[in-house]
C-alpha positions, 0 to 999 in steps of 0.5 A, a space after each residue: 349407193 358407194 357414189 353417182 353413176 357420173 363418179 362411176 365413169 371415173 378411171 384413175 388407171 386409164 392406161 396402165 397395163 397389168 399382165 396378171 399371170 396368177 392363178 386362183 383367187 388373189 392375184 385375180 382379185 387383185 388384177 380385177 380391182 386394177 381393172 375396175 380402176 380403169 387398167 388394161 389387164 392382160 390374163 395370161 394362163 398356161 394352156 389348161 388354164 387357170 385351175 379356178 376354170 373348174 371350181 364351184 358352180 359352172 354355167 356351160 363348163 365355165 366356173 362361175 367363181 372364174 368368171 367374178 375373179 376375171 372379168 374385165 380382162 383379156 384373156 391369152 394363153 401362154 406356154 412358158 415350158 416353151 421358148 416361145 411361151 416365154 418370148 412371148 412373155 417378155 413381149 407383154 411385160 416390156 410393154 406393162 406397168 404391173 406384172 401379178 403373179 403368185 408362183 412359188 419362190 423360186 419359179 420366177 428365177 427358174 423361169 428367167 424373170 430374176 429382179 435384174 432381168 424385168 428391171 433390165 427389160 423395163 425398169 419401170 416395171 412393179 412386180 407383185 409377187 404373192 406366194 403363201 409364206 414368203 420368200 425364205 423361212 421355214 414355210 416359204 416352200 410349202 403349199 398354201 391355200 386359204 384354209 391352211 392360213 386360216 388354221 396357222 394364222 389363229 383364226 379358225 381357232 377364233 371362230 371355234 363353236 362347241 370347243 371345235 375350230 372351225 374354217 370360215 366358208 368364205 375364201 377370206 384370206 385369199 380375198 384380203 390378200 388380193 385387196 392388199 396385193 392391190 393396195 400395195 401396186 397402187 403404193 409402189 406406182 405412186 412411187 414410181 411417178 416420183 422416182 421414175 423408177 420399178 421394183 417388187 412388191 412381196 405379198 405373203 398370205 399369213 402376213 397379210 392374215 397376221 395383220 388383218 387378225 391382229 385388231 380384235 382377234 389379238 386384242 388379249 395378246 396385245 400386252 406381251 405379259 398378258 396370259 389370261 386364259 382367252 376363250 372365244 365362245 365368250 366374246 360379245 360378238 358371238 350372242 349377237 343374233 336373235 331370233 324372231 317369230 319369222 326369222 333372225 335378226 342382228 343387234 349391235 349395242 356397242 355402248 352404254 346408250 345401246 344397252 339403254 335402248 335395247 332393253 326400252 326396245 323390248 320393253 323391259 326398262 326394268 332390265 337397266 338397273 339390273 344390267 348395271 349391277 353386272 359387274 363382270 363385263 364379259 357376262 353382260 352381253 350375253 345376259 342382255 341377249 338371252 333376255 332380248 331373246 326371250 322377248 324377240 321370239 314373239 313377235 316378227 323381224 319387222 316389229 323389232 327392227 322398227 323398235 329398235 330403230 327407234 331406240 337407235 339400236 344397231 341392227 339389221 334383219 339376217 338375210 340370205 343371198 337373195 334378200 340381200 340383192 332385193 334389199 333397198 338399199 342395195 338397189 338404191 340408185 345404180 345399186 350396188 350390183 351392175 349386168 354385164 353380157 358375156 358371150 359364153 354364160 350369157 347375162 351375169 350380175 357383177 359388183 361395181 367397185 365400192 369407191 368413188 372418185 371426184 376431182 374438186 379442184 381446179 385445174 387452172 389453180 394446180 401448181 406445176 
């Protein structure tokens, strides 16, 4: 439980306005975080909608993935092929503090919503602009989805099984970008509260994934005159998932101590010695899961989560969806899941903001 339910009430955004004209996936999950930090969100869509409407599963017609993109905001329908589509427009963004948009270079000129015209309008406006490559170089025109930056930014590569790249089958790029998205806003508001003043904020999804991959993925790319060949498939954290006799089961010994604890877990002290003796490190972790392996298969997920518990081995049982929001932990206390009522798709479970808040201090001791 990420906080108690009276830090949930908390909404550090309480009165902030956000017109989120994106589409897709993150620029609404960049305005959704806003919202659930206590924003009023306005959705401006143009009269089809927000293609997102028709992807992935659909309850009455209605795209179940639209619906965890957008929730929490009021939803208008705006036409900006028309002038009045884009007086209507201006309207909304004279009276906001955040404009979200992912339109491609370029559009936001051809529109009429230049730099010089929103800071005419309301100089106290923060525009995020999130396009795929940014604004200029040799890709900034060209179409971009999360696959797309998934192959350009190394990480399908990364993620090869049997010499084949594969694409995670999550949206991870897109979804990062809109926490990052949203993290830049919040950054350009404080500034505004000391400046008084708006601006742009440019978000680009490979460099958003470039700084997102970069800790571990480019660890051996780090050191400019390193070119050892780098295999993926050997990394540590490809052999970390074990089979039970009813299931699967993850196991992290991230140290020496872990290596320790996971081979008294299996019972097999004898594999200490041995294990010291590698001397090639990127050989140990796999030859300390195959041999956990050969023992795990013989008895249930839950004799070994108990034996690793007691060793203080990090691990954890693989579960599916459903296990996942049946596990107690996940439940534990207000959870981490809430139900909302909506009028169109009836009862939907949704994802409480994981931060808390607490003010500590007291007010009468703050210095004006």
């Amino acid at each position: 439980m990420p906080y108690p339910p009276e830090a949930a009430a908390t909404r550090p955004l309480e009165g902030c306005v956000a017109v989120d004209a994106s589409i897709y996936l993150a620029g609404p999950l960049a305005g959704l975080m806003l919202a659930d930090l206590g924003a009023e969100v306005v959705k401006v869509e143009p009269p089809k909608g927000d293609p997102l409407r028709r992807f992935g599963k659909r309850r009455n017609g209605v795209s179940l993935l639209y619906a965890n993109m957008n929730r929490d905001k009021e939803v208008s329908t705006v036409d900006l092929k028309t002038p009045d589509g884009v007086a209507q427009f201006w309207r909304l963004l004279r009276g906001a503090d955040v404009l979200l948009e992912n339109w491609r270079p370029g559009v936001a000129d051809r529109l009429g919503f230049s730099d010089a015209a929103l800071a005419d309008a309301n100089p106290r406006l923060v525009h995020c602009s999130i396009t795929g490559f940014g604004h200029d170089g040799p890709r900034s025109r060209l179409p971009a989805f999360d696959t797309v930056v998934q192959a350009l930014s190394g990480l399908a590569w990364f993620h090869s099984r049997d010499r084949r790249p594969q694409v995670l089958r999550t949206y991870l790029v897109d979804k990062v970008t809109g926490v990052f998205a949203a993290q830049a806003v919040l950054a350009a508001l404080l500034e505004r509260e000391r400046t008084g003043r708006g601006g742009r904020v440019d978000i680009d999804m490979l460099a958003v994934a470039a700084y997102f991959n970069f800790p571990d993925l480019f660890a051996s790319r780090t050191a400019v005159d390193d070119d050892e060949p780098f295999d993926p498939e050997a990394e540590p954290g490809a052999n970390c998932v074990l089979r039970t006799a009813d299931g699967w089961i993850v196991v992290a010994p991230t140290g020496g101590r872990h290596v320790v604890g996971a081979c008294r877990a299996a019972g097999h002290s004898e594999w200490i010695d041995e294990l010291r003796s590698v001397r090639d490190t990127r050989q140990l972790n796999p030859m300390l899961m195959s041999r956990l392996e050969s023992v795990t298969v013989t008895a249930p997920t839950s004799r070994w989560l108990a034996a690793f518990e007691a060793e203080d081995v990090p691990a954890a049982p693989v579960l599916d969806l459903d296990g996942h929001l049946a596990d107690e932990h996940v439940r534990h206390g207000a959870g981490l899941y809430g139900l909302r009522q909506d009028p169109e798709l009836g009862t939907l479970r949704h994802t409480r903001y994981p931060g808390g808040f607490r003010w500590t201090s007291d007010p009468s001791k703050i210095r004006s």
